[in-house]
C-alpha positions in Angstrom: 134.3 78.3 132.2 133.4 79.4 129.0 135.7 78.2 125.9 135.5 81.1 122.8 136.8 80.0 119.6 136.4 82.9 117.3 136.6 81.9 113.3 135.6 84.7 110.9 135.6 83.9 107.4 135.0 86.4 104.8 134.2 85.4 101.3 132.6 87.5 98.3 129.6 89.2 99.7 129.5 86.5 102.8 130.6 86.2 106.4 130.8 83.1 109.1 131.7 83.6 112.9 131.7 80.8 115.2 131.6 80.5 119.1 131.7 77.1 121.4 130.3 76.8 124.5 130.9 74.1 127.0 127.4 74.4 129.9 126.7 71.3 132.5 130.0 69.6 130.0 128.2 69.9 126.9 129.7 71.7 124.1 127.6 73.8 122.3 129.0 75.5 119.0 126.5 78.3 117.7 127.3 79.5 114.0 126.5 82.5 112.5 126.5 83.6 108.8 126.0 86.3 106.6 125.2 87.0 103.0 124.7 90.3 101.3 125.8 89.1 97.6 124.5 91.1 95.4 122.9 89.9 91.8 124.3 92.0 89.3 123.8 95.8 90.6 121.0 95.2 92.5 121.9 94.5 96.2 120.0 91.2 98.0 118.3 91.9 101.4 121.3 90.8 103.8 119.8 87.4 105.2 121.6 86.6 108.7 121.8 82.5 109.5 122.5 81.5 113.2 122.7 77.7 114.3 123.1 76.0 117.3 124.6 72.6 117.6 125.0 70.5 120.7 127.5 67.8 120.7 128.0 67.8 116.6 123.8 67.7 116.6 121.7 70.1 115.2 120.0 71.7 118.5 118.2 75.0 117.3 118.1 77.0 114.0 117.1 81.1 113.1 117.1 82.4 109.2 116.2 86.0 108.6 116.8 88.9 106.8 118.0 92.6 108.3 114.9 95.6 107.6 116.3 98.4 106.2 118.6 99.6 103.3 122.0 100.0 105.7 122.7 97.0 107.5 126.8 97.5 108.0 128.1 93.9 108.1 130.7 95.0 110.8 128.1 95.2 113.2 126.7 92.2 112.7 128.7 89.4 115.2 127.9 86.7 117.6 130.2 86.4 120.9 130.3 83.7 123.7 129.9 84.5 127.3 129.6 82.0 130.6 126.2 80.0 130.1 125.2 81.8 126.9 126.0 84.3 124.0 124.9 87.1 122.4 123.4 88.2 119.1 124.6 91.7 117.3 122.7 92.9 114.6 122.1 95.9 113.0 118.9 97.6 111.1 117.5 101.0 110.2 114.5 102.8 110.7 113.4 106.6 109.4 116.7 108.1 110.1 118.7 105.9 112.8 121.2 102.9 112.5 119.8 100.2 115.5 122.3 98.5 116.7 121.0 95.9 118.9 122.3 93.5 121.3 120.3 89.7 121.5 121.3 88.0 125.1 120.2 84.9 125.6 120.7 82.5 128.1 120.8 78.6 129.2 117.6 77.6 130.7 118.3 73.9 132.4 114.1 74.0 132.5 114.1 73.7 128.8 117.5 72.6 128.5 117.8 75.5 125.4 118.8 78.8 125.3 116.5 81.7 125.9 116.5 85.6 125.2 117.1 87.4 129.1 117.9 90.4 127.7 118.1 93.4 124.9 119.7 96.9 124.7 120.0 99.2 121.4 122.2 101.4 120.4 120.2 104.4 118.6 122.7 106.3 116.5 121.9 109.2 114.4 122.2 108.5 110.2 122.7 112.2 109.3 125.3 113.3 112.5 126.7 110.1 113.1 129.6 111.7 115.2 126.7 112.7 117.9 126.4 111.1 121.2 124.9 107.6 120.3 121.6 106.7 122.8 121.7 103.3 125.0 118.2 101.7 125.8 117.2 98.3 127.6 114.5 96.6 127.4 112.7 94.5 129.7 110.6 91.8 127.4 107.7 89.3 129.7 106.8 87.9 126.5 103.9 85.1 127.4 106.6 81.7 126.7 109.9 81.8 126.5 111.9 83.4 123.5 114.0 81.0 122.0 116.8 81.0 119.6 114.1 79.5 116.4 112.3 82.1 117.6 115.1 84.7 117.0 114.7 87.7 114.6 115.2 91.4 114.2 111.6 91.4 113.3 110.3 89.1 115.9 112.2 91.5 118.4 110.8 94.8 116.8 107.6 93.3 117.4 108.3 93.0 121.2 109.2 95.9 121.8 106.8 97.5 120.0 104.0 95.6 122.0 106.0 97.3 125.3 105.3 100.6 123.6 101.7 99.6 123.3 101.5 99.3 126.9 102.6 102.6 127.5 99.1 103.8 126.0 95.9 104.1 125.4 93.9 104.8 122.3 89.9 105.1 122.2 87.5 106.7 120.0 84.9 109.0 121.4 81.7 109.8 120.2 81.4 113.7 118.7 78.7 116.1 118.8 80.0 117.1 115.5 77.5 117.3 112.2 79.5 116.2 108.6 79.7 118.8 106.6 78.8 118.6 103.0 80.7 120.4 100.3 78.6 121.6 97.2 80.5 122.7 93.8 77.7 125.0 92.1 79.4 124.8 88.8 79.2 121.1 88.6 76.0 120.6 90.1 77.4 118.2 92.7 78.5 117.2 95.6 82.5 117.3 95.8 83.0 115.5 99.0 81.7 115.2 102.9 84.0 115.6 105.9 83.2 112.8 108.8 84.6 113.7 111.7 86.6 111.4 113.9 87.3 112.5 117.5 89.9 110.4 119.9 91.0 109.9 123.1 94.9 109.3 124.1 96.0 108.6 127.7 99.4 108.0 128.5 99.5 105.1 131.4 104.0 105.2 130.9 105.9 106.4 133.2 107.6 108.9 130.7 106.5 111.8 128.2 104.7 110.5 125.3 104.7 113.0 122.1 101.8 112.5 119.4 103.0 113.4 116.1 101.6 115.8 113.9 99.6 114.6 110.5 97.8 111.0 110.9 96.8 109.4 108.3 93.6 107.8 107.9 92.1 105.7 105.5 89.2 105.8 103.3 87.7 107.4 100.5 90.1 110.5 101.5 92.4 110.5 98.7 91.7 112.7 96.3 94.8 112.3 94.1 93.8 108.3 93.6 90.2 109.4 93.9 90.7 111.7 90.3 93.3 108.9 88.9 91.1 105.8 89.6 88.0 107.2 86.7 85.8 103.5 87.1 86.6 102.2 90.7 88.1 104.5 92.8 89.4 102.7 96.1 90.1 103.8 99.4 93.9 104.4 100.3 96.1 106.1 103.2 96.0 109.8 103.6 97.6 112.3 105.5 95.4 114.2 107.7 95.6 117.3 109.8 94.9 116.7 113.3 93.0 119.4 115.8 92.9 119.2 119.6 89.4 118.7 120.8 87.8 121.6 122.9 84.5 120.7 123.8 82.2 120.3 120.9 84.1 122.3 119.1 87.4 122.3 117.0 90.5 124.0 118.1 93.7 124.1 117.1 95.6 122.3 114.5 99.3 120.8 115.9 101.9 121.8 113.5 104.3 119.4 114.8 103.5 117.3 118.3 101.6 117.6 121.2 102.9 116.2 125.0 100.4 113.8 126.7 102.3 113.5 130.6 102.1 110.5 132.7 98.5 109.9 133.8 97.6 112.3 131.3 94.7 112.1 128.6 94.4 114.7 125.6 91.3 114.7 123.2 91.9 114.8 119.2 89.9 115.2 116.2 90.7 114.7 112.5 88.1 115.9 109.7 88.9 113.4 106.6 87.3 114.6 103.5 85.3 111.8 101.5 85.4 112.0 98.1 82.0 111.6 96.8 81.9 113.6 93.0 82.5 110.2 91.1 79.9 108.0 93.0 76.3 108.5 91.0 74.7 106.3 93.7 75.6 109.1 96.2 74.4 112.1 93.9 71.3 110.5 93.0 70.5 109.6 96.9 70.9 112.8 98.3 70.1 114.8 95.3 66.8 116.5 97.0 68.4 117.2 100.0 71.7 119.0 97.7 68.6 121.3 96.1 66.7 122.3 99.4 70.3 123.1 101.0 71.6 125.1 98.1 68.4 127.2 98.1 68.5 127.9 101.8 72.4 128.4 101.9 74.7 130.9 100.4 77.8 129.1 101.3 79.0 126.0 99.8 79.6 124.0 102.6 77.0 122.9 104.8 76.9 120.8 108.2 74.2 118.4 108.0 71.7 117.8 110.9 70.5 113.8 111.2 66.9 115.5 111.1 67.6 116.5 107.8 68.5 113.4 106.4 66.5 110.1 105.6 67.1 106.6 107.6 68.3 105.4 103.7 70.8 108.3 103.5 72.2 107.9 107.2 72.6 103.9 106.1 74.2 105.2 102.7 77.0 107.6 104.8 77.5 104.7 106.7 78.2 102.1 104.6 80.3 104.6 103.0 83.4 105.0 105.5 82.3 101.5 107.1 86.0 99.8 107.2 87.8 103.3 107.4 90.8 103.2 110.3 93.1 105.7 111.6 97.0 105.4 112.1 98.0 107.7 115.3 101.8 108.3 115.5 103.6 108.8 118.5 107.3 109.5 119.8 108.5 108.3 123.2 111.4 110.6 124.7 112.5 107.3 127.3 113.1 105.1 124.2 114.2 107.9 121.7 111.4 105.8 119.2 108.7 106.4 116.8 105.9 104.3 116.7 102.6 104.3 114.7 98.8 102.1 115.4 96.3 101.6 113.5 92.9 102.0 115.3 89.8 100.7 112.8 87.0 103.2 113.2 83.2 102.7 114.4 81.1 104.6 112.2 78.5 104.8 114.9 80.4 107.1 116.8 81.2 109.1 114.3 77.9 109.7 113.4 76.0 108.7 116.8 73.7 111.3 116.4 72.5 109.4 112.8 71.9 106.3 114.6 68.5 105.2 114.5 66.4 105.0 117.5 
């Protein structure tokens, strides 16, 4: 049987809860304490200490602090059960309160305790009164998770390796030429969009939603790009994103697009890269800029690779070499948002520029 001897102790900005529990006539007392002083009027990240003793004797230790602005120290316990306990903490995310429920359990293998299970509770920030969401997850993490091991973080990053698993994200090669944008007025050109075309496939057993605007980053910027006058840098960006018909562009999604089980959809972003402040660019492809704006009427030009010289392909390249792409999904099973980062391979955005 399990012997529960709850002590709560609340101080000034600070809260201790205890549980003992007697496994294989060991007593094991696991303390947990909380601190969310604040220094002066600016409010400390709440920092959540949980240790384990066994028989008086230090056993197992965790330290962290809660993500998020609205950790609510009511929802932040510990509580005793036969053969093990469980860990309740709370954190925030865009606009929902996670609750979340740590069970771990005695292993007589490792003679420890090990996580066997997590659950959420998902509740809405702005309509709090409206039905609260419930989901389980099922963690095969590669060794056991143990109480040192213990963190909101740690556990945020299991789960969203689970999510991981629920996709797959590849970039394609495109067909597509860059096109060039030429300001007549200044003689220059403004910037050059390289195409980057994706593929999604959704190997989950649920809906998977990809979000509208990725962002991407690079040279893409142009707010920085004006700001930064000597050594403009490459930064995140928002980007529209176009479903991919062919060869050609259709579409943009104006807010998110359903991939089903088994299901792959084909994407393509167009980042513009900022070129007007880099004279080793102008100078580079200034013969080509006076051959295109004599043949063209329009401003914006795509470029075919015969057009261009092995030292300008080389140039473009090194150009958004290092770029990457951050793809946002939602997944209706979990009721959670979830973003990767995929670095980009120049060569298939420009495969037709490679050299032969």
């Amino acid at each position: 049987m399990c012997l529960l001897f709850p002590i709560m102790v609340y101080g000034k900005g600070s809260m201790r809860d205890t549980v003992r529990i007697q496994v294989h006539k060991q007593t094991y007392e696991l303390t947990m304490s909380v601190d969310s002083a604040k220094s002066g009027c600016v409010p400390r990240p709440v920092i959540v200490s949980v240790k384990l003793t066994k028989g008086g004797k230090p056993a197992g230790e965790s330290v962290f602090p809660l993500p998020g602005d609205c950790p609510d120290e009511e929802e932040i316990s510990i509580e005793g059960s036969d053969k093990g306990f469980t860990i309740k903490c709370s954190y925030c995310e865009d606009c929902s309160l996670y609750i979340g429920y740590a069970q771990f359990g005695y292993s007589e293998r490792l003679d420890d305790f090990v996580l066997t299970g997590y659950k959420e509770e998902i509740i809405d920030r702005w309509f709090p009164e409206s039905k609260s969401k419930i989901v389980e997850y099922k963690f095969r993490p590669e060794k056991p998770f143990t109480l040192c091991a213990f963190s909101i973080q740690a556990v945020r990053k299991l789960i969203h390796q689970n999510i991981a698993q629920e996709y797959e994200i590849t970039q394609t090669r495109t067909g597509l030429y860059p096109v060039f944008a030429y300001s007549s007025k200044k003689g220059k050109l403004l910037w050059v969009e390289c195409p980057v075309e994706f593929m999604i496939h959704n190997r989950g057993k649920n809906r998977l939603s990809v979000l509208d605007h990725p962002s991407y980053y690079g040279y893409a910027n142009e707010v920085y790009y004006k700001l930064l006058d000597n050594n403009p840098s490459k930064r995140w960006n928002r980007e529209l994103i176009y479903r991919s018909e062919g060869d050609s562009i259709g579409d943009y999604l104006d807010f998110a697009e359903s991939i089903f089980p088994n299901e792959s959809k084909r994407f393509i972003i167009m980042p513009r890269i900022f070129v007007y402040k880099n004279p080793d660019f102008q100078k580079l492809f200034e013969d080509t800029v006076a051959v295109m704006a004599r043949s063209h009427k329009e401003s914006r030009w795509p470029v075919a690779p015969s057009s261009l010289s092995s030292g300008q392909r080389k140039f473009l390249k090194e150009l958004i070499s290092g770029d990457s792409l951050r793809v946002r999904f939602y997944l209706d099973a979990l009721d959670r948002h979830h973003a990767v980062n995929v670095p980009l391979d120049t060569d298939k955005r420009l495969s037709s520029f490679s050299d032969k």
